[in-house]
RODO-2510 file (C-alpha; in nm, 4 decimals, decimal comma):
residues 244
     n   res          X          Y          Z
     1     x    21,1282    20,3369    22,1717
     2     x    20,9160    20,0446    22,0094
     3     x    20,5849    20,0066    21,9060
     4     x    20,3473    19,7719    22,0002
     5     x    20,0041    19,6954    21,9248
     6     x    19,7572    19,5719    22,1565
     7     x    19,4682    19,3872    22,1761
     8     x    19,2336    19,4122    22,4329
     9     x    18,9172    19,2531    22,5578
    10     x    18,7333    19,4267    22,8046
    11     x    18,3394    19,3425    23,0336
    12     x    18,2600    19,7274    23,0120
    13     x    17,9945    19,7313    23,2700
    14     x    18,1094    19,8734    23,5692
    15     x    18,3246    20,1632    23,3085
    16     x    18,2827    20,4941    23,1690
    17     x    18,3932    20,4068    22,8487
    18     x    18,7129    20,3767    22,6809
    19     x    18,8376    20,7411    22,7115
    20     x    19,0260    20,8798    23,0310
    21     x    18,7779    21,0867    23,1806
    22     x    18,8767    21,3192    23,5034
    23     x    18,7003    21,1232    23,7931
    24     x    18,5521    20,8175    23,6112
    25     x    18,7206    20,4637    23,6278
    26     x    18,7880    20,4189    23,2394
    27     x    18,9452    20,1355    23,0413
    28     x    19,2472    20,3095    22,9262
    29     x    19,2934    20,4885    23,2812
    30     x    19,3217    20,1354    23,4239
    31     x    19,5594    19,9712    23,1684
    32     x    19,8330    20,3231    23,1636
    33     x    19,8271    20,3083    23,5467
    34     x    19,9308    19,9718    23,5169
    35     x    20,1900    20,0502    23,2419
    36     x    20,3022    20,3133    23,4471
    37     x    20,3030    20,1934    23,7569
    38     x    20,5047    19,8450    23,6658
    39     x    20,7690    20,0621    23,4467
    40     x    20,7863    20,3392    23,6986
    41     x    20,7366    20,5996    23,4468
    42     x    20,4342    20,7304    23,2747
    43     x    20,2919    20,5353    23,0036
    44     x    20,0547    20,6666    22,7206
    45     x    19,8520    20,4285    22,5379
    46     x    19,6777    20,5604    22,1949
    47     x    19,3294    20,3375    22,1398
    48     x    19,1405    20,3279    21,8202
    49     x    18,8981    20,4960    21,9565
    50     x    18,6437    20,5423    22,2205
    51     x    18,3319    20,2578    22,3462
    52     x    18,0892    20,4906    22,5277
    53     x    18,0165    20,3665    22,9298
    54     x    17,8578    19,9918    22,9893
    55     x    18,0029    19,8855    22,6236
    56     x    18,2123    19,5998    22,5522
    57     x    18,5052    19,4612    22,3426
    58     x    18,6655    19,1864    22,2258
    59     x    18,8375    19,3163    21,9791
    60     x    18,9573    19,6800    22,1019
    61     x    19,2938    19,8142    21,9477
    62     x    19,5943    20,0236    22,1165
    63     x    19,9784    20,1050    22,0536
    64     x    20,2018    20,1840    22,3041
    65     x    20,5406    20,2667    22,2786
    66     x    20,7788    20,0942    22,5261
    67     x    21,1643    20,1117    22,6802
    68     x    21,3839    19,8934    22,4723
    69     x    21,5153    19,6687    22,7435
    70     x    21,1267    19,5737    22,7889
    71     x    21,0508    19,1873    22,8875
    72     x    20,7472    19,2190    22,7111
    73     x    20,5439    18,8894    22,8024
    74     x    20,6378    18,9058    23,1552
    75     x    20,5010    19,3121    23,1466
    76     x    20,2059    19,1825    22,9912
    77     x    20,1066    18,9177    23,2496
    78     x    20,1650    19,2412    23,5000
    79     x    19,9629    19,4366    23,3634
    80     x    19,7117    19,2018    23,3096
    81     x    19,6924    19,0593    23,6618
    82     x    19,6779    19,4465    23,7971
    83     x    19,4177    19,5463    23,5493
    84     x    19,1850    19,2328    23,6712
    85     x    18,9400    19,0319    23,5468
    86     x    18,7290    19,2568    23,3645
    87     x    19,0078    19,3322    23,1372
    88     x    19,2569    19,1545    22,9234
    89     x    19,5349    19,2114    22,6816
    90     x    19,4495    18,9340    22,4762
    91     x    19,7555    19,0184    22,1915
    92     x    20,0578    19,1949    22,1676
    93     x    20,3233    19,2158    21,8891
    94     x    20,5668    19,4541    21,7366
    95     x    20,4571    19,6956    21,4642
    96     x    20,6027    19,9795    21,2900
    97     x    20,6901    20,3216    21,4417
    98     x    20,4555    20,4876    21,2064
    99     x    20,1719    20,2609    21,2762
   100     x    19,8753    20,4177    21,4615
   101     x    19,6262    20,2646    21,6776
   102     x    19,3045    20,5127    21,5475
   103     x    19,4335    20,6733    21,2099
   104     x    19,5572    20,3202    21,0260
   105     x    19,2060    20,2032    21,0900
   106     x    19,0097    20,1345    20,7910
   107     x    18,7119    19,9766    20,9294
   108     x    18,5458    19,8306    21,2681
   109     x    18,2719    19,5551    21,3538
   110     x    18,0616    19,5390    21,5937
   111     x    17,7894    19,3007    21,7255
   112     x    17,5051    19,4120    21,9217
   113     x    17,2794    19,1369    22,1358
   114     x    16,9081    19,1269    22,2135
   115     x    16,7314    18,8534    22,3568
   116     x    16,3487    18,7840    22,2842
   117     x    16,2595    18,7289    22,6518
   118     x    16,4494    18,8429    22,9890
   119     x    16,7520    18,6022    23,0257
   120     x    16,8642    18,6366    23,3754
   121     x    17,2412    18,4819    23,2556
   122     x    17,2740    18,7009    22,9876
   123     x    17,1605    19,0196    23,1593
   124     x    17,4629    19,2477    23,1369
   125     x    17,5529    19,1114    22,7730
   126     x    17,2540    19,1519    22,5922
   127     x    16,9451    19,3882    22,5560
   128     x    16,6475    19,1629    22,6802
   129     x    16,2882    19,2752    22,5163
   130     x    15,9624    19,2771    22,7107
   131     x    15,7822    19,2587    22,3255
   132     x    15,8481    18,9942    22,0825
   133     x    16,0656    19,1455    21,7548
   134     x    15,9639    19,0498    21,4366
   135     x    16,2552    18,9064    21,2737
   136     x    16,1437    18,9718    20,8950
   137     x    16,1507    19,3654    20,9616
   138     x    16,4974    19,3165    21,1034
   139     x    16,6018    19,1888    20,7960
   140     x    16,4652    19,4495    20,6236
   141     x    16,5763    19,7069    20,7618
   142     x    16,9088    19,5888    20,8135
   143     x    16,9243    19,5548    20,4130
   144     x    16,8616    19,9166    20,3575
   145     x    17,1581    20,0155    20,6105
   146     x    17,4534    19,8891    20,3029
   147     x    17,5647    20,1756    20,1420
   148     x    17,7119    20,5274    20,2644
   149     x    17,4897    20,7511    20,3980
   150     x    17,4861    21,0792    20,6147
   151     x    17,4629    20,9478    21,0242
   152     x    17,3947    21,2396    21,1752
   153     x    17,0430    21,1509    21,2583
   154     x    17,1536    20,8482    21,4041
   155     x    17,4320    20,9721    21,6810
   156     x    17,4824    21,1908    21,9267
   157     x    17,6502    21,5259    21,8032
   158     x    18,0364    21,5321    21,8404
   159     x    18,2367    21,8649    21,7017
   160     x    18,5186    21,6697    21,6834
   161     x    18,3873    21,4761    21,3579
   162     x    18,5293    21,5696    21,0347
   163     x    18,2582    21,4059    20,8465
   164     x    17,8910    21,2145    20,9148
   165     x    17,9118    21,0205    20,6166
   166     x    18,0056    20,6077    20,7046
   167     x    18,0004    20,3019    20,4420
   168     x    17,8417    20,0517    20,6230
   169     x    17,9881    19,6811    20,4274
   170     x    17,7799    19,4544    20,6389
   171     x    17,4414    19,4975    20,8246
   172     x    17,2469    19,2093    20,9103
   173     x    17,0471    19,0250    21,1860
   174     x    17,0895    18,6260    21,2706
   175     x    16,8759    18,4431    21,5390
   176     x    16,9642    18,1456    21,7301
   177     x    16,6459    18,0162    21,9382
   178     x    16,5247    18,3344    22,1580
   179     x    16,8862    18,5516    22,0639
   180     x    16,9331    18,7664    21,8039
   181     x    17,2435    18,9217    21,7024
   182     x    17,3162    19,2568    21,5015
   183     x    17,6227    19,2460    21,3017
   184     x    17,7557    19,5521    21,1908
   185     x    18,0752    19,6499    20,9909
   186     x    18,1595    20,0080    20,8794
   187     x    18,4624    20,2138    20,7671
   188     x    18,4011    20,4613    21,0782
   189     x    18,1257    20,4852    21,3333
   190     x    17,9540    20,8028    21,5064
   191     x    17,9049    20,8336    21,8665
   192     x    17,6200    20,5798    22,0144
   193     x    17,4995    20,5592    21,6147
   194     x    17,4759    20,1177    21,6483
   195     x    17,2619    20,1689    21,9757
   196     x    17,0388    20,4140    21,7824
   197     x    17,0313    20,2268    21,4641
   198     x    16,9518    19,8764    21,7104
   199     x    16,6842    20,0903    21,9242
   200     x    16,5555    20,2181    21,5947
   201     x    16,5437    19,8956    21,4407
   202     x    16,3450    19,7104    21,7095
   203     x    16,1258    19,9733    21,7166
   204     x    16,0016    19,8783    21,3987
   205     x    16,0021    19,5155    21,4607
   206     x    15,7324    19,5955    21,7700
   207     x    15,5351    19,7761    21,5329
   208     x    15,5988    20,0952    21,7009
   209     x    15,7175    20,3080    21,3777
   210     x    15,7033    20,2092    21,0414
   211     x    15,9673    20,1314    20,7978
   212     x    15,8640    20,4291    20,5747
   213     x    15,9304    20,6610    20,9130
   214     x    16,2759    20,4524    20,9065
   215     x    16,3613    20,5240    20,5715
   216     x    16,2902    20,8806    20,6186
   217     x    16,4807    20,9199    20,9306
   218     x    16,7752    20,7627    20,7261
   219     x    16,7664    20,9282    20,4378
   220     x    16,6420    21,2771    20,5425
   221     x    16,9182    21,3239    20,8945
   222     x    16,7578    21,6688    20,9978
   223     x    16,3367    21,4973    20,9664
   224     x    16,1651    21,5206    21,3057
   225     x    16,1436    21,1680    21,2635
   226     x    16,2626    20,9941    21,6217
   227     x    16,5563    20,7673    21,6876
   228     x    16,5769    20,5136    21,9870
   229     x    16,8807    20,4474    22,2033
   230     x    16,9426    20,0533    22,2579
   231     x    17,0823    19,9729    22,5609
   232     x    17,4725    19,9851    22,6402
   233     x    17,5086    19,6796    22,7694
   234     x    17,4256    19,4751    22,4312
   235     x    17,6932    19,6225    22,2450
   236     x    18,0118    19,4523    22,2345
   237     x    18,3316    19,6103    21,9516
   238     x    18,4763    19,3056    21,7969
   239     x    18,7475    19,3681    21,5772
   240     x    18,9129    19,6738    21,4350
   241     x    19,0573    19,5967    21,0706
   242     x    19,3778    19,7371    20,9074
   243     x    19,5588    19,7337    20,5941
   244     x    19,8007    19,4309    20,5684
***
């Protein structure tokens, strides 16, 4: 059958992730009972990988593979319209029968989104701060983040990963009035590791923990230095990238 790839853009709020899990409403669960249920068959869709519960995407990647005598737009706008609002298939094309959703991947971004005072319209899309952040630490501390370095300390323990190591090719913080966005790019990512590096992050900014303790808990993963969790709800994965 052919292979397509699909992009999807998802509000992840009311979610348990990406990942079919046995009696959670999930992302994927909702798209292959679409799938399935248009095309009367069952339909297995293979994602790039997992967003943990309450995160976003704009940019999250799948492949299916479909009957021949598929109408594909019209299957589309089915799925979409039984999937609902909070998630879109945003783009869909052809691709190679060898091409694979999570293993052709050779690097993500994300952006993460805190706001400097409670903003009531932005409350399930961005992290809002009861203390000011201090915007120069951001910097700095996103600066030391470029490089590859052992993440372990920084995510929640998964024996499925093969290695802890990630090249992180662009870290950096940009502020627009009382928003502030975290952009972060990476050949691979660890389980909740932007929410920890964010939490960890702002943590400094407040003053809480210095950027020494920071530069331990990076360099040294098994310290006793702490790492913070940043809310779900800030996170959003915007595009996965793949060799031409």
């Amino acid at each position: 059958m052919p292979r397509y790839k699909l992009t999807i853009e998802y509000d992840g709020t009311h979610f348990s992730g990406w990942q079919i899990q046995p009696n959670d409403k999930t992302v994927e669960q909702t798209l292959e009972d679409a799938f399935s249920q248009i095309l009367q068959r069952p339909v297995d869709l293979i994602g790039q990988g997992r967003t943990d519960a309450g995160v976003h995407a704009r940019g999250q990647v799948a492949h299916v593979d479909l009957p021949d005598e598929t109408n594909l737009e019209k299957l589309i706008f089915g799925v979409n319209g039984m999937a609902g609002e909070e998630i879109q298939i945003v783009e869909y094309e052809p691709i190679a029968d060898d091409f694979h959703a999570r293993f052709d991947a050779i690097g993500r971004e994300y952006v993460y989104t805190i706001t400097q005072k409670p903003i009531p319209l932005r409350r399930h899309l961005a992290w809002s701060l009861r203390q000011q952040a201090d915007m120069n630490k951001l910097h700095e501390c996103a600066a030391l983040l470029k490089g590859e370095f052992d993440f372990s300390g920084f995510s929640k323990f998964n024996e499925d990963n093969y290695t802890t190591l990630c090249e992180i090719q662009r870290s950096e913080f940009e502020a627009e009035g009382e928003i502030i966005r975290y952009n972060i790019r990476a050949n691979r990512f660890l389980r909740n590791m932007v929410r920890r590096l964010v939490g960890t992050m702002v943590r400094v900014a407040q003053g809480k923990m210095s950027k020494e303790e920071f530069i331990e808990a990076l360099e040294n993963p098994g310290s006793s230095i702490p790492t913070f969790t940043a809310p779900a709800k800030g996170l959003v994965l915007e595009k996965v990238f793949y060799k031409k």
